[in-house]
N, C-alpha and C positions, 0 to 999 in steps of 0.2 A: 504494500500500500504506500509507502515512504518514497519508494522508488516511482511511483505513479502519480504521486503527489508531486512529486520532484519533478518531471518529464515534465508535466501539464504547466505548472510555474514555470519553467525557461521556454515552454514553447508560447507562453500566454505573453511574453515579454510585450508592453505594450499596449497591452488591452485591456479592459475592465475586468474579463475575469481574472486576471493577475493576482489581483486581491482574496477571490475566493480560493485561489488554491495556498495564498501566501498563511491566511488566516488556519488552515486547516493547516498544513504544516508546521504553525506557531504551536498548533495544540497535540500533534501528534510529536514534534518534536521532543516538548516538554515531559509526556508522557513517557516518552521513549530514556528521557534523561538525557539528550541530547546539545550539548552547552556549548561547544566549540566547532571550528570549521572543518577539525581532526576527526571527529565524532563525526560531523555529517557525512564528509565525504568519506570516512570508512562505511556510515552503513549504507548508503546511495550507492557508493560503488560496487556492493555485491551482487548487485543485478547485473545490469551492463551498464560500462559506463567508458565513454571515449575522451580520456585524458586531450589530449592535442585536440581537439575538435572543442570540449563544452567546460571545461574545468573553469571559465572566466564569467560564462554563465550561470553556474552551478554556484559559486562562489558568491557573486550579487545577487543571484537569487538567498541563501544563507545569509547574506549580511542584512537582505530588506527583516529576514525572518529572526532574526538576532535582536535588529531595532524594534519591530514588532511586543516581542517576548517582552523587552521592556517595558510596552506601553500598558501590559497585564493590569489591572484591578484586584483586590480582595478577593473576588470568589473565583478567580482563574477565567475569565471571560476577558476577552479583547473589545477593548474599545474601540470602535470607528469613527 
């Protein structure tokens, strides 16, 4: 699911639904325990994953979801 979540965010680059895959990622991240860029791209890369092609995508995609995680509230819900 991480890995499909992931695909859909770099390939939404751009577009409104960007956000709904970003959001979902903020919360499967968190779930996953997921803190760092080492953590994401170990578990993203155990599906397929094309280092020289996407790792600059994958990477802002993580940092929007990183800034995201910050913007958390109390009860673990993301504010929009």
């Amino acid at each position: 699911m991480l890995w499909m979540f992931a695909v859909g965010g770099v390939s939404s680059t751009g577009m409104p639904e960007r956000s709904w895959f970003v959001n979902h990622l903020v919360e499967m991240s968190g779930e996953m325990g997921i803190t760092s860029w080492e953590g994401w791209k170990g578990s993203v890369s155990r599906c397929i994953w094309h280092e020289r092609l996407y790792v600059r995508a994958y990477r802002k995609l993580w940092e929007k979801v990183a800034s995201k995680r910050g913007d958390l509230d109390g009860d673990g819900d993301v504010r929009m």
